[in-house]
C-alpha positions as CSV (number, residue, x, y, z in Angstrom):
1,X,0.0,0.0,0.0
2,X,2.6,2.4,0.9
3,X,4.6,1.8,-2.7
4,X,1.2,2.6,-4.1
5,X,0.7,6.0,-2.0
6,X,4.4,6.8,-2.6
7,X,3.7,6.6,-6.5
8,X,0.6,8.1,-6.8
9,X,2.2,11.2,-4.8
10,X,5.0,10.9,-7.1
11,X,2.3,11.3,-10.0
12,X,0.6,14.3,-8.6
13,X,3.6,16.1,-8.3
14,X,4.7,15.7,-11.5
15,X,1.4,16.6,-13.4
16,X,1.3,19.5,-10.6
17,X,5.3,20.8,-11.7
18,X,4.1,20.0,-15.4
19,X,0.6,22.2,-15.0
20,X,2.6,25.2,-13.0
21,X,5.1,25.4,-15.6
22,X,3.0,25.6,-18.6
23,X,0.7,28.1,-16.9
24,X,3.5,30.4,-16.9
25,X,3.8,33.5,-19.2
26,X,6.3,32.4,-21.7
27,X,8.8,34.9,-23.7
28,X,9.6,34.1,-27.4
29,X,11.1,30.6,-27.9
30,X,11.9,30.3,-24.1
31,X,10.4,27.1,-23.8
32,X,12.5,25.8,-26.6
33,X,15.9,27.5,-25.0
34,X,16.1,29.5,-28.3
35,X,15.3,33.1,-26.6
36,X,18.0,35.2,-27.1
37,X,18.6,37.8,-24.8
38,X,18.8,41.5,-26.0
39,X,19.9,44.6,-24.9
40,X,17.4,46.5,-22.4
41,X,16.4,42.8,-21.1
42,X,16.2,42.0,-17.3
43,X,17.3,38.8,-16.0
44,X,17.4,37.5,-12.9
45,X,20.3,35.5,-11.5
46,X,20.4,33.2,-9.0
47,X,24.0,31.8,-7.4
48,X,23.3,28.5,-5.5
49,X,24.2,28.7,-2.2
50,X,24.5,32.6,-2.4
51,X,21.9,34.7,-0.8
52,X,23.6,37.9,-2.6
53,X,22.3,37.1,-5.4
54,X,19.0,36.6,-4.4
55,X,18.9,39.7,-3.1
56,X,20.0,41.3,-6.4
57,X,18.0,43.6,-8.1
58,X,17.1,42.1,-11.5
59,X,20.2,43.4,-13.3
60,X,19.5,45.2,-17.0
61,X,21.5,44.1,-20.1
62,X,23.4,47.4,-21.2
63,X,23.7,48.5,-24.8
64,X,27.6,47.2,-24.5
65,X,25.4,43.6,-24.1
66,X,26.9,43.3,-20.5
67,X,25.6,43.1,-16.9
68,X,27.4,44.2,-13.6
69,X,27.4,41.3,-11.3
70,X,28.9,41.3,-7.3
71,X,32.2,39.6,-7.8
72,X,31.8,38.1,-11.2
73,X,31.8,42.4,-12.7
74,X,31.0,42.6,-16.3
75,X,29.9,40.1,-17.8
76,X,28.5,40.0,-21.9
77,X,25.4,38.1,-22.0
78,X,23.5,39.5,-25.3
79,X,22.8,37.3,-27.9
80,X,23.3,34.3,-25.3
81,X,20.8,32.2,-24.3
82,X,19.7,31.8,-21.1
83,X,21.9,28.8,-20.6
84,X,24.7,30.5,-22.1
85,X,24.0,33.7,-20.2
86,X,24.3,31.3,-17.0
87,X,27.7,29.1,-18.2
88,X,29.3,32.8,-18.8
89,X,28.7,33.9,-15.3
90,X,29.2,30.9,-13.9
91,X,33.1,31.2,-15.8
92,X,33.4,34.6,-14.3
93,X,32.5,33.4,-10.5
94,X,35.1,30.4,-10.4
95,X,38.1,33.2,-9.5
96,X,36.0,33.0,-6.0
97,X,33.2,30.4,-5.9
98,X,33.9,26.8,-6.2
99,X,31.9,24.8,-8.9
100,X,29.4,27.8,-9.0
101,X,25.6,26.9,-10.0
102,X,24.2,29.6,-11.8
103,X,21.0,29.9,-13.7
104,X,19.5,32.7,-15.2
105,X,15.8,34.1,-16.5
106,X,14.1,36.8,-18.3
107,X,12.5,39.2,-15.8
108,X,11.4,41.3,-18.6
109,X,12.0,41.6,-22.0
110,X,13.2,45.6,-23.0
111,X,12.2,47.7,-25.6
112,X,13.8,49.5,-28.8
113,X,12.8,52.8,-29.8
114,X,12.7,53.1,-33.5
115,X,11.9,56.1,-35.6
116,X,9.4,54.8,-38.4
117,X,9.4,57.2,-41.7
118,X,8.3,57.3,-45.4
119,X,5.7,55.7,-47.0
120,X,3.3,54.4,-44.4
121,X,0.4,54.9,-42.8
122,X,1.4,56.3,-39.5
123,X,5.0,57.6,-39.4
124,X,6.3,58.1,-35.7
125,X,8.4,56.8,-33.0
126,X,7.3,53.5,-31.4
127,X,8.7,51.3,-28.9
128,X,9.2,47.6,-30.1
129,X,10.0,45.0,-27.9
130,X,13.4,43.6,-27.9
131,X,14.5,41.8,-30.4
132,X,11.5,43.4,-32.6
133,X,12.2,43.3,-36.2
134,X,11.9,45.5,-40.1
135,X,8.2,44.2,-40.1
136,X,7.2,45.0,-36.6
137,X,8.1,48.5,-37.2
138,X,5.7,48.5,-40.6
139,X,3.2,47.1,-38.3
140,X,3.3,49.5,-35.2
141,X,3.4,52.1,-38.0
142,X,-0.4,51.1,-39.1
143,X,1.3,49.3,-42.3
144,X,2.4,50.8,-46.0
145,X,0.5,53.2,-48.0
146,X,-1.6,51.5,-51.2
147,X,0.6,51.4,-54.0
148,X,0.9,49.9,-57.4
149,X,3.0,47.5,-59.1
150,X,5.8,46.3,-56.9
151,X,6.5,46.8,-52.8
152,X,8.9,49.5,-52.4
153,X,12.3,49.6,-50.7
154,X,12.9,50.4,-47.0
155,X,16.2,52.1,-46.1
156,X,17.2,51.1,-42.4
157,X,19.7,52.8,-40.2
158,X,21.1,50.8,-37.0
159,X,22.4,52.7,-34.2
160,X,26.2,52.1,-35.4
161,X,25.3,54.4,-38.4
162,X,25.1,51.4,-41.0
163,X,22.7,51.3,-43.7
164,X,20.6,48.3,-45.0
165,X,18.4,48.6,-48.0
166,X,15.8,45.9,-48.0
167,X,13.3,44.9,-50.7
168,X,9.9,44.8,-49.0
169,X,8.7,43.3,-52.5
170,X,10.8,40.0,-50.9
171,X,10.0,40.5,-47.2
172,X,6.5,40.8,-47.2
173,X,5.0,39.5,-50.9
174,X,7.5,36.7,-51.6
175,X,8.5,36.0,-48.0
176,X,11.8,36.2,-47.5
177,X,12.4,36.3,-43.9
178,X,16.5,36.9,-44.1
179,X,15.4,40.4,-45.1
180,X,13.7,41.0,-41.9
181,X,16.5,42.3,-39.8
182,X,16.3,43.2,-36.4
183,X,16.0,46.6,-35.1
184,X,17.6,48.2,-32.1
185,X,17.6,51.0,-30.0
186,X,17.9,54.1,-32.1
187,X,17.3,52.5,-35.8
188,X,15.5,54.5,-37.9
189,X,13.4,53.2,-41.0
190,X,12.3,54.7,-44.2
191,X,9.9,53.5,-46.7
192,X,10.4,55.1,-50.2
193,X,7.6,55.9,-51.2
194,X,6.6,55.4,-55.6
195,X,8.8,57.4,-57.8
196,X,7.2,59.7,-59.6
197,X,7.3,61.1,-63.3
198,X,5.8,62.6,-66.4
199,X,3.7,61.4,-69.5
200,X,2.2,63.7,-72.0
201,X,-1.2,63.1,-72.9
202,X,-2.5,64.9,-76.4
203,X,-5.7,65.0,-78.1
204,X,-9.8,65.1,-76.6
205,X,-8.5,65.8,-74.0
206,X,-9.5,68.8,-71.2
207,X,-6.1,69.7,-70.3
208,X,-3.2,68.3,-72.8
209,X,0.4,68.5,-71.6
210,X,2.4,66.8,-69.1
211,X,0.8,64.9,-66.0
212,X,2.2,63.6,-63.4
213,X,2.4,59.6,-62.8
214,X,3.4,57.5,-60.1
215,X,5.2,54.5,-60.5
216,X,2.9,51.7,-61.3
217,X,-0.1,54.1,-62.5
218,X,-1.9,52.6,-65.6
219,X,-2.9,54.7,-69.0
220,X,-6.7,55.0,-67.6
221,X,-5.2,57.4,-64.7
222,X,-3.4,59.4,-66.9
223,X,-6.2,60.4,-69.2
224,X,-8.5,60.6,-66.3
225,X,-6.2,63.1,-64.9
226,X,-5.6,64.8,-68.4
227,X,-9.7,65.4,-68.3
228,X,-12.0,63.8,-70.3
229,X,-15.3,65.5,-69.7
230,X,-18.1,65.2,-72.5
231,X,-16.9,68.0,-74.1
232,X,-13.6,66.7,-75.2
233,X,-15.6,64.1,-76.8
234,X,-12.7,61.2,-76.9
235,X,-12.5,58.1,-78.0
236,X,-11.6,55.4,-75.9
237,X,-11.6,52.8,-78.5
238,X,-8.4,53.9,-79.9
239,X,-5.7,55.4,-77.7
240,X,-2.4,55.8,-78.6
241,X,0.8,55.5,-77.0
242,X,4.0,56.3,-77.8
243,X,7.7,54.6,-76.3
244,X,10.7,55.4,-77.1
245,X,13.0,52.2,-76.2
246,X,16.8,51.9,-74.4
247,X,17.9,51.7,-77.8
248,X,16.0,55.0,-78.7
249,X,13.4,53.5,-81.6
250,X,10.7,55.0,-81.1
251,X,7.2,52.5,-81.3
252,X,3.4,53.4,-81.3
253,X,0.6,51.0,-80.1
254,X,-3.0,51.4,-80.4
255,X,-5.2,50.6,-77.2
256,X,-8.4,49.5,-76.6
257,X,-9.2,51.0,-73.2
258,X,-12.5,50.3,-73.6
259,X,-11.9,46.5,-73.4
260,X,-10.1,47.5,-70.1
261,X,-13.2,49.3,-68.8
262,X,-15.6,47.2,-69.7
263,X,-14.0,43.5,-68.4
264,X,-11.5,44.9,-66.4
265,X,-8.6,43.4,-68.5
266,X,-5.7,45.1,-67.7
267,X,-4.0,44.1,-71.2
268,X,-5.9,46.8,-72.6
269,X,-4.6,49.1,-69.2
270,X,-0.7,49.4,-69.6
271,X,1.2,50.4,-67.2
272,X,3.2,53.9,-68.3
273,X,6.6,55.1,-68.0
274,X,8.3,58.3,-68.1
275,X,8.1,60.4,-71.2
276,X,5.4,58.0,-73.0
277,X,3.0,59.9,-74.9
278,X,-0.1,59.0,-74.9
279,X,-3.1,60.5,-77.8
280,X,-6.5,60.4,-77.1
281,X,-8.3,60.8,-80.6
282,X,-11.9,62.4,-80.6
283,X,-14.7,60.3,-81.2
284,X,-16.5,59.9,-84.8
285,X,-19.6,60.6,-83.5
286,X,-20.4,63.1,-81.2
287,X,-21.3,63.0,-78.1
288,X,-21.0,59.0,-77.7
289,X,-18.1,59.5,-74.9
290,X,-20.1,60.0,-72.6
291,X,-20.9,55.9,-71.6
292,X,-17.2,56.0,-72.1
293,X,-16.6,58.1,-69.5
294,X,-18.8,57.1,-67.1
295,X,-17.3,53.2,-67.4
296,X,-13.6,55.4,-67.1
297,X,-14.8,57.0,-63.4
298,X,-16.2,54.0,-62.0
299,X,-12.4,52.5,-63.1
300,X,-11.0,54.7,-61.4
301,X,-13.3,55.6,-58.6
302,X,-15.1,52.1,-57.7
């Protein structure tokens, strides 16, 4: 009876230590031992044996990666695990503790200050969490503007005054996650936002003459900019436009943008690039733009 008892207690108490410990808040990959520890953490050491360090304030990882332990001094314990953090101090105690047992935790995790600018939402300063990387700054910055074509660039500068360029077209679209670098305190990131550049638009047109495009903008943006009230009386059954190549030939195509319109095929809806010319003919019959031009706005404005 008593072997029975003595296992049964045994049982409870390891369901109990199993149940306490997955109760607990965990940080990052803790529970896995991968949780690295970053500068602005607190940890808490304990020495066995040693009430000193029990009554240690949780010391704070320093942006040298160190801490300032009694006896042991400084000790670098950033990028370390927690079981490396505790084999390093353990190294530094031997000068004055015999076969020191040392083990260390994350009393808090600290934060990183970075300055988010450029193209998103909602530029500003925000405090990530340590360790936070490129796209938890997008994210605490409400996320990147709308924008056509490709995902822009993002310029980040680390604290040590290097500069990283990083395609967000291969973070966040194709999901490249060696491009998500971390951040630290003082890094400062800047989305670029679309360049921008010029088309001229000719013809039935309100207001011919150059018009401003941003990179990624389509041909119906560019007349719709350019005006096309009833008026002007274009047709939208033949637009033109004009490209002069690398190899400077220059080469016209004609464009149905009313296939574009109508079935929302953006064959028919090129994209532009700077100095095309694009020539909007009038219509053959008057006043027949105008289903045209409704079919344009609702393109454009759905």
């Amino acid at each position: 009876m008593s072997a029975r008892l003595a296992r049964l207690v045994s049982s409870v108490l390891l369901i109990g230590g199993f149940l306490a410990f997955a109760s607990r808040p965990l940080l990052a990959d803790e529970s896995a031992g991968h949780y690295l520890i970053h500068r602005g953490d607190q940890l808490t050491v304990q020495v066995f044996g040693d009430d000193t360090f029990k009554q240690l304030a949780p010391p704070t990882v320093l942006p040298d990666g160190t801490i300032t332990l009694p006896l042991a001094g400084r000790v670098r314990v950033a990028n370390e695990t927690t079981d490396g953090a505790s084999r390093s101090i353990a190294k530094a105690l031997q000068k004055f503790i015999k076969y020191p047992v040392v083990t260390v935790a994350i009393a808090a995790t600290g934060q990183a200050n970075v300055l988010v600018m450029g193209d998103v939402k909602t530029p500003g300063k925000y405090a990530l969490r340590s360790g936070g990387r490129l796209t938890d700054a997008i994210a605490a910055a409400g996320g990147l503007n709308p924008t056509n074509g490709d995902l822009p660039f993002a310029r980040v500068s680390r604290s040590n005054g290097a500069i990283v360029r990083v395609s967000l077209q291969n973070l966040l679209h194709d999901g490249s996650q060696q491009q998500n670098i971390e951040l630290d305190e003082g890094s400062v990131v800047y989305v670029e936002g679309p360049q921008t550049f010029d088309v001229e638009v000719v013809g039935a047109v309100d207001r011919p003459g150059y018009i401003q495009m941003r990179e990624g903008d389509r041909l119906a943006t560019a007349i719709a900019k350019a005006g096309t009230s009833a008026n002007s009386n274009a047709d939208l059954n033949r637009v033109y436009v004009t490209r002069t190549g690398a190899d400077g030939r220059t080469a016209s195509h004609e464009v149905n943008l009313y296939q574009a319109l109508m079935n929302g095929n953006l064959w028919y809806n090129p994209v532009l690039k700077k100095d095309d010319i694009v020539y909007v003919p009038q219509s053959r019959r008057p006043g027949s733009a105008g289903g045209l031009l409704y079919l344009l706005q609702r393109w454009l404005f759905p």
